[in-house]
C-alpha positions, 0 to 999 in steps of 0.5 A: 275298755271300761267306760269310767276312765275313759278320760284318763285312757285318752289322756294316756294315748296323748301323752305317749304320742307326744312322748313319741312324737318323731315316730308318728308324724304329722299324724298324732294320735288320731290313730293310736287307741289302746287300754290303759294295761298295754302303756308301760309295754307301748313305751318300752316298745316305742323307745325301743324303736327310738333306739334302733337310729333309722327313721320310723313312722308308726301309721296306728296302733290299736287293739284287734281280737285282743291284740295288740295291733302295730303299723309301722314301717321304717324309712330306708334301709336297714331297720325294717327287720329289727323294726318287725322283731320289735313289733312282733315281740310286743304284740305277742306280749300284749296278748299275755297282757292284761289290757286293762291293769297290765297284770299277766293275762291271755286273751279270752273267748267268754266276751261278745269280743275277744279282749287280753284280760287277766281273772280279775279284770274278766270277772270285773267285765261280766259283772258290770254286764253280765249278759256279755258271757259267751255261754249265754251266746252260745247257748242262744245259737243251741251250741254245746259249749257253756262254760261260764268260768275262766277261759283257756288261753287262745294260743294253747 
């Protein structure tokens, strides 16, 4: 995440937690941390499941290997299918998100970390710290590949 903004990302979690409350329980948002590209996909998400009608709790969201990351489960009977379809369907949309900006992207291979990142937002990301590139990783263990452009899409 870039670190200019990361009040405003904190406030952005706050917010859908409380927009969301009856999802999360007495939880909050300990548990909730994602980029500022992945808030309009949580929401329509969240809402989503506020429609299914059977009580749910959302345990954590986060971001792992550039996904996006979603536990949750529903109380009963009844929802916990479509309560999965729902969770799957976004977390595979987020890893074609840009986690920063929201702009179409896929995660990338190029970082020390896998992160879901459109061209801009990756170029942004080295330029800040340009030692971040795999290549020079890769380069350092003696390995063959060293590209430095844009990065294929991890699912293809």
């Amino acid at each position: 995440m870039i670190d200019d903004n990361w009040k405003e990302v904190r406030e952005l979690r706050i917010k859908l937690v409380e927009d969301f409350r009856e999802l999360f329980g007495d939880r909050g948002a300990r548990d909730v941390s994602y980029s500022p590209g992945w808030d309009e996909l949580l929401r329509g998400l969240l809402t989503q499941i506020r429609e299914l009608g059977v009580p749910v709790c959302i345990s954590q969201i986060k971001e792992k290997f550039g996904w996006l990351r979603i536990y949750a489960h529903a109380e009963g009977t009844g929802g916990s299918a479509k309560l999965d379809e729902l969770i799957n369907a976004a977390e595979l949309k987020a890893s074609r998100t840009c986690e920063e900006c929201g702009k179409e992207g896929h995660v990338r291979k190029q970082l020390y970390w896998l992160k879901a990142l459109c061209d801009e937002c990756l170029q942004a990301a080295v330029a800040r710290n340009p030692k971040c590139i795999r290549a020079m990783t890769e380069e350092f263990y003696g390995l063959d590949n060293r590209e430095s452009g844009v990065d294929t899409p991890v699912d293809s």
